[in-house]
N, C-alpha and C positions, 0 to 999 in steps of 0.2 A: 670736825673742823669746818668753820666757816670760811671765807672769801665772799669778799664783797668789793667788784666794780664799780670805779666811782667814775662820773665824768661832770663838767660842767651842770648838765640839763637832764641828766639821767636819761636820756633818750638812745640814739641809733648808734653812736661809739661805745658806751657802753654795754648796749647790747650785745655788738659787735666783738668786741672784747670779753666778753661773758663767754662767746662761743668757745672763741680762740681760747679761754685759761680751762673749759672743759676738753679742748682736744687736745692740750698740754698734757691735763692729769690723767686722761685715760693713755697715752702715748708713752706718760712715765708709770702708768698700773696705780695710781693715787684715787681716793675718793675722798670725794669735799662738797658740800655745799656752796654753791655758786651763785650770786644774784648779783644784779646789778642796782645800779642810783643814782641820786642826783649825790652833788656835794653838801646840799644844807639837809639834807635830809641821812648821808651817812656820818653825819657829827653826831646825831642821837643812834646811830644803828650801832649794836657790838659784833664785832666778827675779829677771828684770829688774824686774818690778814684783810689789807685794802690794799687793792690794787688798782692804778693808774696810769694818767699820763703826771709829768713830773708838776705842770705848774699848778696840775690840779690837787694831787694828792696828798703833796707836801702843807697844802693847807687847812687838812685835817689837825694836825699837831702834835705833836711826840707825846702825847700822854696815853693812845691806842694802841693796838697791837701792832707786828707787822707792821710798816710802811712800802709797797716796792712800787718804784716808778718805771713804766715801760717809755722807750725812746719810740718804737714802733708797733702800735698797737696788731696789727697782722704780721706779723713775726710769731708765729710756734715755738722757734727754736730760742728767742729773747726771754720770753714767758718762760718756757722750760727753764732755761738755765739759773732765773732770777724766782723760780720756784721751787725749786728742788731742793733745796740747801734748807729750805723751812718747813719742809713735808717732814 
């Protein structure tokens, strides 16, 4: 399984967030692939889920996998809950 972080600029919230969906999946025993990006750059990336912030990710468009949008990217517990249900 993939996962891939989207943000604006592919830089330091993504990164950020990349951390946080690996301390999710280890917390809920999950193993996945994890990377992060920009957003023009994850419109050509394939991964089972994309995760983000909502104004970002929403702009990928419903024809990818997975869509889940985080309200607070440093929430464990957000991640988890809006992850779990697709592991």
């Amino acid at each position: 399984m993939k996962i891939l972080v989207v943000c604006g600029n592919g830089l330091g919230s993504s990164f950020i967030m990349e951390l946080n969906v690996k301390k999710a999946l280890a917390e809920l025993g999950k193993v996945a692939e994890v990377t992060h990006t920009d957003l023009a750059s994850a419109k050509a990336e394939k991964a089972d889920i994309y995760i983000g912030a909502e104004d970002i990710v929403h702009q990928l468009g419903e024809e990818r996998g997975h869509i889940v949008s985080i309200v607070n990217m440093m929430s464990i517990s957000e991640i988890k809950l809006k992850l779990k249900s697709l592991l």
